[in-house]
C-alpha positions as CSV (number, residue, x, y, z in Angstrom):
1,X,-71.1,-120.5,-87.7
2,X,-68.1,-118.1,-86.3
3,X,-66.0,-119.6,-83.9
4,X,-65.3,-117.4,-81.4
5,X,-61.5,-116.8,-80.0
6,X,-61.0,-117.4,-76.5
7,X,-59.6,-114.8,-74.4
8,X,-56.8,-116.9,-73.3
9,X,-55.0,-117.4,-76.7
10,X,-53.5,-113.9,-76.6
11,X,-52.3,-114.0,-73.2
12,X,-51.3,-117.8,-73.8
13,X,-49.1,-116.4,-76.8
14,X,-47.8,-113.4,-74.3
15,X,-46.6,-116.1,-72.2
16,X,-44.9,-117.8,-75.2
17,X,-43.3,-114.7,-76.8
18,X,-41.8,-113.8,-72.9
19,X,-40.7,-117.2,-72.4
20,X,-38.4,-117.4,-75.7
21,X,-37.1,-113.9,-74.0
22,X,-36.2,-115.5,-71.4
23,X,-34.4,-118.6,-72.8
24,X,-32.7,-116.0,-75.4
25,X,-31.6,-114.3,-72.8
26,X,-30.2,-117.3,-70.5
27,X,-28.5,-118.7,-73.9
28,X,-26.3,-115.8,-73.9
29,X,-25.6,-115.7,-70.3
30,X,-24.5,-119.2,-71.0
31,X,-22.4,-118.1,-74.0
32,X,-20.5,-115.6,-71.7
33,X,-16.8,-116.9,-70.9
34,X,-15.7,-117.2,-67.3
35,X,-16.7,-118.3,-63.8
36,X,-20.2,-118.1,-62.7
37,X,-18.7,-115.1,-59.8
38,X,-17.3,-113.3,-63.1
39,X,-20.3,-113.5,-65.1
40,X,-22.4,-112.4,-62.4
41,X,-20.8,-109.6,-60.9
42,X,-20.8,-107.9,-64.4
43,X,-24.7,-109.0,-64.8
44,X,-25.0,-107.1,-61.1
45,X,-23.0,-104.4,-62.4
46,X,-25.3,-104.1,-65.4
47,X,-28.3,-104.1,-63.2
48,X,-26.9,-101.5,-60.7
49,X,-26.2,-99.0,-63.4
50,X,-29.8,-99.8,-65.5
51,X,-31.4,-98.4,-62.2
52,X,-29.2,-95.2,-62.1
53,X,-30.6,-92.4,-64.4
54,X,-27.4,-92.1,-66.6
55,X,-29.0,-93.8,-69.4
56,X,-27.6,-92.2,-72.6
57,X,-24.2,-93.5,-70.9
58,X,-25.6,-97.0,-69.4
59,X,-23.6,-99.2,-71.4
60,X,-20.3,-97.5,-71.2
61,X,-20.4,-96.8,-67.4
62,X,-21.6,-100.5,-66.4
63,X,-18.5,-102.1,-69.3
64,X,-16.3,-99.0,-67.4
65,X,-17.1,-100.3,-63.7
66,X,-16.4,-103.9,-64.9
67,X,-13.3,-103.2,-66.4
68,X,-12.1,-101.8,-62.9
69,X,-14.0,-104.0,-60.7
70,X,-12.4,-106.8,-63.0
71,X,-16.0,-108.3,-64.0
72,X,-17.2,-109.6,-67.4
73,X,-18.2,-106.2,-69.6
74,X,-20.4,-108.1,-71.9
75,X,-22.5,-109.4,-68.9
76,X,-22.6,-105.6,-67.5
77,X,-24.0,-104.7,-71.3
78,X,-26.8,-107.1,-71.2
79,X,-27.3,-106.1,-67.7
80,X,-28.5,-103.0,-68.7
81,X,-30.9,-104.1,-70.5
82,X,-33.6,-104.2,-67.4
83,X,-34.0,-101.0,-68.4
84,X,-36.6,-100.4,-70.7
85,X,-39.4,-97.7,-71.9
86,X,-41.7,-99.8,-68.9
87,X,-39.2,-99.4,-66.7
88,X,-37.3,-95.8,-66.8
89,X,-40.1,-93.8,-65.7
90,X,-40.5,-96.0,-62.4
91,X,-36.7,-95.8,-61.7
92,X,-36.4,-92.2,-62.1
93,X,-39.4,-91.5,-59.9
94,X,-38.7,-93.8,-56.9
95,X,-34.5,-92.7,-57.2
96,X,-36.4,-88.9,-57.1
97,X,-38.4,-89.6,-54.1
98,X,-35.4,-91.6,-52.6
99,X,-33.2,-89.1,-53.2
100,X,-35.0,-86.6,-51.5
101,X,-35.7,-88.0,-48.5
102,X,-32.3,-89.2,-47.9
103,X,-31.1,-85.4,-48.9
104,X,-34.0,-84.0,-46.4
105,X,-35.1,-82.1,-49.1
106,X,-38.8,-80.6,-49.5
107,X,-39.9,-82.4,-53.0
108,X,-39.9,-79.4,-54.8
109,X,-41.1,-80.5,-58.4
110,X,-43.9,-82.4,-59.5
111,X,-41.8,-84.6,-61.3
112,X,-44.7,-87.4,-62.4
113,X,-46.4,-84.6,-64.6
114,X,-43.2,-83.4,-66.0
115,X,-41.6,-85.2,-68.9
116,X,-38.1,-87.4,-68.2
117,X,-37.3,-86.9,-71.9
118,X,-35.0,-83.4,-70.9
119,X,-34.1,-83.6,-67.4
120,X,-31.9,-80.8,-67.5
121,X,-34.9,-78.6,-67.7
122,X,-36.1,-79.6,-64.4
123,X,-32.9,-78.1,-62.8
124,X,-29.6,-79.5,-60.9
125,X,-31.0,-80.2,-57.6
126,X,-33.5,-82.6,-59.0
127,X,-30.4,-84.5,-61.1
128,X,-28.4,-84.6,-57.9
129,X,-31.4,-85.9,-56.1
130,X,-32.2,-88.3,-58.2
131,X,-28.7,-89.6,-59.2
132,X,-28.2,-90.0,-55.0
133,X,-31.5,-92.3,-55.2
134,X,-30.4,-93.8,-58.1
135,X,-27.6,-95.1,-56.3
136,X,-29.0,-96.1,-53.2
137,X,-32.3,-98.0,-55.3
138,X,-29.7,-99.6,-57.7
139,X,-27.9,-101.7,-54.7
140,X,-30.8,-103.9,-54.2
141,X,-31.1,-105.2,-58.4
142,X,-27.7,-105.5,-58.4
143,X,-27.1,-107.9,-55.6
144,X,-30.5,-109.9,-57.1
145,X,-28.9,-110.1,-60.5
146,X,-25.4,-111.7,-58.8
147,X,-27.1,-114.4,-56.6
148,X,-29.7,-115.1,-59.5
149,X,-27.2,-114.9,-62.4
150,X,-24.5,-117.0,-60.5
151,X,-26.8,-119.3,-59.6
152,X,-28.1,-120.2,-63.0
153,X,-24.9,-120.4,-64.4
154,X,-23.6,-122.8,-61.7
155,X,-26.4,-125.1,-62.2
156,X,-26.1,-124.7,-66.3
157,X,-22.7,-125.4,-66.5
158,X,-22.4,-128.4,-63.8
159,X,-25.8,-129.8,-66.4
160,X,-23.6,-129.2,-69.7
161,X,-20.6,-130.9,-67.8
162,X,-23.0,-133.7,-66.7
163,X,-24.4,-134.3,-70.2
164,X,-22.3,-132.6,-72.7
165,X,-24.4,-134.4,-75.9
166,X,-27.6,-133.9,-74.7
167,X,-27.4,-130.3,-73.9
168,X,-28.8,-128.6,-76.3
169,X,-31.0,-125.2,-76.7
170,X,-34.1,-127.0,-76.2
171,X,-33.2,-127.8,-72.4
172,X,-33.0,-124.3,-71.5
């Protein structure tokens, strides 16, 4: 007789596969020199600019602002990486729609039937409009990623100071 597979083993393995993300991605918070406030405000930084629509030049403008805003640039280049293909198309539509209203503009493009991939072909306004959302959308990940980001590496770091032998990856 067949066994059957149960429904629940793929999404059980989904759950596995994001929760090594996770801990990969905590590890290298934790391998990031400097105080939690340094580490964070770059990981804010990195946030902020994943939400703008800059992205061929995310990296270099979040390690940019953290080099003038005296943050940790490799924290600001993992930052970035909440955006993502899932992600993009949400940010650019809500900075659009943000943009516009806070321009008190008429929306004048269909922009969720037109491809992101060349935005230059749907014309300056809808950049300008979008980059001014952008902005304004980007604020509130930003200031999640600092309280979040130092938060975890406060409580990491008093751990590893508690037990320095027994931490170890598997604790993460």
């Amino acid at each position: 007789m067949r066994k059957t597979q149960s429904p629940f083993i793929n999404s059980k393995t989904k759950l596995v596969k994001v929760q090594k993300k996770i801990r990969q991605w905590i590890k290298r918070i934790m391998q990031l020199h400097g105080d939690p406030h340094y580490v964070a405000m770059g990981m804010a930084i990195g946030f902020f600019v994943a939400v703008t629509p800059t992205i061929p030049f995310h990296t270099f403008i979040a390690v940019g602002l953290a080099f003038i805003l005296k943050a940790s640039k490799a924290a600001a280049a993992i930052g970035v990486w909440f955006a993502n293909p899932l992600t993009i198309p949400i940010f650019y539509l809500a900075s659009y729609k943000t943009g516009v209203m806070l321009l008190g503009w008429s929306i004048a493009v269909d922009v969720s039937s037109e491809p992101v991939s060349d935005p230059m072909k749907l014309g300056l306004d809808v950049i300008f409009a979008t980059i001014v959302g952008g902005i304004i959308i980007g604020i509130v990940p930003g200031i999640a990623a600092y309280v979040i980001t130092r938060k975890i590496i406060s409580k990491l770091r008093v751990r590893q100071k508690s037990f320095p032998n027994k931490f170890c990856d598997n604790q993460l």
